[in-house]
C-alpha positions in Angstrom: 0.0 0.0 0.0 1.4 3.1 -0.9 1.6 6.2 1.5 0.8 9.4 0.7 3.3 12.2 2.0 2.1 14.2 5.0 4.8 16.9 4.9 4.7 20.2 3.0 7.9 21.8 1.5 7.8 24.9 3.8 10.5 24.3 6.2 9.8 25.9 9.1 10.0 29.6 9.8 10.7 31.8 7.5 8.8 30.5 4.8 10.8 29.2 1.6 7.9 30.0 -0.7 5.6 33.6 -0.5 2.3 33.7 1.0 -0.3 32.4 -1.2 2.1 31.0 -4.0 -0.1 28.2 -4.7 0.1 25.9 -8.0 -3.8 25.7 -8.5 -5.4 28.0 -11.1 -7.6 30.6 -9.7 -10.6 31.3 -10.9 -11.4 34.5 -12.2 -15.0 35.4 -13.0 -15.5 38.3 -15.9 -17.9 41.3 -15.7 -21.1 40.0 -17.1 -21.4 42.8 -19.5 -21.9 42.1 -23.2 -17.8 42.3 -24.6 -15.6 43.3 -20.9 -13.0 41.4 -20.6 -12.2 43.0 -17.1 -12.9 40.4 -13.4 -16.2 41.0 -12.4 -15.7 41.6 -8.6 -18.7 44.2 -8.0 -22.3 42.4 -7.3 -25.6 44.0 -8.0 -28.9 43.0 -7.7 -30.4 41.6 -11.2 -33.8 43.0 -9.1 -35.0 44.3 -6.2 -35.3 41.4 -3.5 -33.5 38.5 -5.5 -30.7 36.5 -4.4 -29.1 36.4 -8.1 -26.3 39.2 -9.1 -24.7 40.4 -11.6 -21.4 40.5 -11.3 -19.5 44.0 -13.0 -16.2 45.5 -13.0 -15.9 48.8 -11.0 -16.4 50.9 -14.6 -19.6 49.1 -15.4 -20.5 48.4 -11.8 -20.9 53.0 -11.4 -22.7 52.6 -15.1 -25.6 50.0 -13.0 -25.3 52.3 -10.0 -25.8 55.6 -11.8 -29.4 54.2 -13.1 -30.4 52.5 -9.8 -33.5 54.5 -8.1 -33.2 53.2 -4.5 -36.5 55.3 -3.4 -38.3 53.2 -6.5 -41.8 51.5 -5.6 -42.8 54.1 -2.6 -44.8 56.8 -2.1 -43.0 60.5 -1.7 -44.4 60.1 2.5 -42.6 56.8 2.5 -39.2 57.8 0.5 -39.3 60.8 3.1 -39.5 58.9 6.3 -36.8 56.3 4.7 -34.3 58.7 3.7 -34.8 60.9 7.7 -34.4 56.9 9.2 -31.4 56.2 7.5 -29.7 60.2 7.7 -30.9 59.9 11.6 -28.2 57.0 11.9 -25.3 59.2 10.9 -26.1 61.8 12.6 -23.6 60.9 15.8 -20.7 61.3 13.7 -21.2 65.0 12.6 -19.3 66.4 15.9 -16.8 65.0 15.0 -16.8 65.1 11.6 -13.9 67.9 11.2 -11.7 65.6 13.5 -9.8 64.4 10.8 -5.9 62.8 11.0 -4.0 65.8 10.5 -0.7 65.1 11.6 1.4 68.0 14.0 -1.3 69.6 16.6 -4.2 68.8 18.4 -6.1 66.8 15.9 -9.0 69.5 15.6 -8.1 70.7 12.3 -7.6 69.4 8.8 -4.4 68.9 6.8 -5.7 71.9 4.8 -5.6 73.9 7.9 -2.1 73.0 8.9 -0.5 74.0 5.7 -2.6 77.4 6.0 -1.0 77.9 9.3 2.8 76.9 7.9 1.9 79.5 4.9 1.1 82.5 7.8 4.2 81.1 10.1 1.7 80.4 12.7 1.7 77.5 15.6 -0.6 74.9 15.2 -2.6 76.2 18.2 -3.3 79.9 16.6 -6.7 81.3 17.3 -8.4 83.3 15.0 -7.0 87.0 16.3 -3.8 85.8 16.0 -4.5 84.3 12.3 -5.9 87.8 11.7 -3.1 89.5 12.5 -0.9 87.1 10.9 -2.6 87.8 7.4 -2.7 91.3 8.0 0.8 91.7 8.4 2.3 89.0 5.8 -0.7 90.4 2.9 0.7 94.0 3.5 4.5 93.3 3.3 4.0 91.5 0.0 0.5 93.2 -1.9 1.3 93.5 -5.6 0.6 97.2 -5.0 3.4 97.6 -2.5 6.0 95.3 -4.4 5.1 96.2 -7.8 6.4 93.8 -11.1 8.0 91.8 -8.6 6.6 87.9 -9.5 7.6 86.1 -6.4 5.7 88.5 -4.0 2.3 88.0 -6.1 2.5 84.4 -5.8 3.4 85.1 -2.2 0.2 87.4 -2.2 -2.3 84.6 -3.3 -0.7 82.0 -1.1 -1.7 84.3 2.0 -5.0 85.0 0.6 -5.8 81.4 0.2 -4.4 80.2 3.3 -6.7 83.3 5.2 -10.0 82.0 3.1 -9.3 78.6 4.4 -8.9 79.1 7.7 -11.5 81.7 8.1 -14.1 78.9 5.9 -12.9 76.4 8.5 -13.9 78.8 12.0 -17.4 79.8 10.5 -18.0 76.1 9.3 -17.1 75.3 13.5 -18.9 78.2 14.7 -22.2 77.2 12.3 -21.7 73.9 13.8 -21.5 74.8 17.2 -17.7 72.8 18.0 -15.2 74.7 19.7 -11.7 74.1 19.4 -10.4 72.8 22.5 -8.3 75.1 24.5 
């Protein structure tokens, strides 16, 4: 009787061969649209409350999406109260939805932010007198008016204007929302 062999070729740790480097074929299914070649790895629903899909790549898969009407079959009172349900849900996450990862500082503002500040040579921690002040100062050194035909000091110009209507966009946008920074 003849034995099968029980060991596998990967000799202990570290592995000889990579993770997943198997000899089996893998089976790639293709986007069931008349002609793609591309894998079909987005489902859809071939209709509303069936079990069978349809299975489209990611450019044919927004094509479905753009034509699907999720609110189809109800009445205006019914698409209302469904669309308030499932808003109502997300609504815990709008305090802290300017929380964002944005490296150096206290993590209340954006990456945005944080390059505005670098622009105005301003600590991450500014408040908005200081950012004031800031832009006052820098915008009247280098106004085209001030330094005329000199190039540099206008692009210097816009870079302070832009980093002022960001940062000034991002203290209404808190103040509208009622969130503080933290002091």
């Amino acid at each position: 009787m003849a034995r099968t062999p029980t060991r596998s070729n990967d000799w202990g740790f570290p592995r000889w061969r990579s993770y997943g480097a198997a000899s089996e074929a893998v089976q790639v299914r293709l986007c069931d649209r008349h002609g793609c070649t591309e894998p079909g790895t987005c489902p859809a629903p071939k209709s509303p409350n069936s079990p069978e899909r349809w299975y489209f790549c990611q450019v044919h898969a927004g094509e479905y999406n753009r034509g699907w009407n999720y609110f189809d079959g109800l009445s205006a009172e019914e698409a209302a109260a469904r669309e308030a349900d499932e808003t109502r849900t997300a609504n815990g996450y709008a305090d802290s939805h300017h929380y964002r990862w944005a490296g150096s500082g206290d993590g209340s503002r954006s990456r945005d932010e944080m390059r505005a500040l670098d622009v105005l040579e301003l600590e991450p921690d500014a408040d908005l007198a200081a950012i004031r002040a800031a832009w006052r100062r820098l915008a009247k050194a280098s106004h085209p008016d001030v330094r005329p035909g000199d190039a540099a000091a206008a692009d210097r110009f816009r870079a302070i204007q832009a980093a002022w209507d960001v940062l000034r966009t991002a203290e209404e946008a808190r103040a509208a929302a009622g969130v503080g920074r933290p002091s």
